[in-house]
Every structure is written in structure tokens, then in C-alpha cells.
C-alpha positions as CSV (number, residue, x, y, z in Angstrom):
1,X,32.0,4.7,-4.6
2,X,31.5,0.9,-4.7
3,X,32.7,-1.2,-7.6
4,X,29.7,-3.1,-7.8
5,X,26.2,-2.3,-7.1
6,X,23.9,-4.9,-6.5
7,X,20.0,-4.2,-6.5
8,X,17.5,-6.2,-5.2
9,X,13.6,-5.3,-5.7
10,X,11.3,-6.5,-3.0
11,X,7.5,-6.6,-3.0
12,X,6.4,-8.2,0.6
13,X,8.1,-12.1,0.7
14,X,10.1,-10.8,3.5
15,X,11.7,-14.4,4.2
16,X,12.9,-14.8,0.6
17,X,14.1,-11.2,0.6
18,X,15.6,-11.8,3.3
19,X,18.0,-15.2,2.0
20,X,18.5,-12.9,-1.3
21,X,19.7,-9.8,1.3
22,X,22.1,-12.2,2.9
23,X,23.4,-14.1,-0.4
24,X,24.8,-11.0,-1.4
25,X,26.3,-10.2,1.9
26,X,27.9,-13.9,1.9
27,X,29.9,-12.9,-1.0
28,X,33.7,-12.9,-0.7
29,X,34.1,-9.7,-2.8
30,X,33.8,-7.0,-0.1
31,X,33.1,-3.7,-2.3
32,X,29.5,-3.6,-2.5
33,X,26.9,-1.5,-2.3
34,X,23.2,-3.3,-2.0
35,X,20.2,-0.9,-3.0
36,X,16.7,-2.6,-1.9
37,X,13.9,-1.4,-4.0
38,X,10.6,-1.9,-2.0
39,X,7.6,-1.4,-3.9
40,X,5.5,0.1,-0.9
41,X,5.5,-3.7,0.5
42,X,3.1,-4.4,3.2
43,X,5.5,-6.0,5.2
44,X,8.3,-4.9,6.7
45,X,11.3,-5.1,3.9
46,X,12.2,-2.3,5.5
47,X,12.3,-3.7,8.9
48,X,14.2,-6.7,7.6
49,X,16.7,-4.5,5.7
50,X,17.8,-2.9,8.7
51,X,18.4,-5.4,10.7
52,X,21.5,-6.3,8.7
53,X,22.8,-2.9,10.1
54,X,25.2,-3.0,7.4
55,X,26.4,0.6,5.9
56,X,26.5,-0.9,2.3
57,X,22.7,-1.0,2.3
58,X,20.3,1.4,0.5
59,X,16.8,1.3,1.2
60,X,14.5,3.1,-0.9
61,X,10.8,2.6,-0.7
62,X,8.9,3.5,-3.9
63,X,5.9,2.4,-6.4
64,X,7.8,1.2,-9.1
């Protein structure tokens, strides 16, 4: 289990998501797990989450 968990709700903005997604991954501190909340977006957050391919990533796709 990660130290730190870092969660990051996304409703479509898919190019601001994506500076927050790699903000985090920027970080120096290495044990991290990043949970994306998308609330049922319209575009593809999931799509842009994935591209990372990056194990540390959680995507969960839910109306929250």
C-alpha cells in the first residue's frame, strides 16, 4: 500500500486534468497512488488517464 494517496476529481476539462495528472506524477516522492474520480465526463478523462500507463493510477468512473 502506498504512503500517500492523491485523488483528483475530473468532470470533462481534459487538458487541465491532464496538467493536474502530470503535476502529481512530477513529484519527487515516488510512493503514490493517484485515484481519478470522473464524474461520467463527456470526454475522455478516461482516455487521458490511460495514456500515462502508469500502474499508480486508479480510474474510477462514477456520478458523484
Amino acid at each position: 500500500m502506498s504512503r500517500v494517496t492523491v485523488v483528483i476529481c475530473a468532470y470533462n476539462r481534459t487538458d487541465l486534468f491532464r496538467e493536474s495528472l502530470q503535476s502529481v506524477l512530477n513529484q519527487t516522492y515516488r510512493d503514490i497512488r493517484i485515484v481519478v474520480l470522473d464524474d461520467c465526463s463527456t470526454e475522455d478523462v478516461k482516455g487521458v488517464a490511460r495514456s500515462f500507463d502508469d500502474g499508480r493510477i486508479e480510474y474510477i468512473r462514477k456520478n458523484i
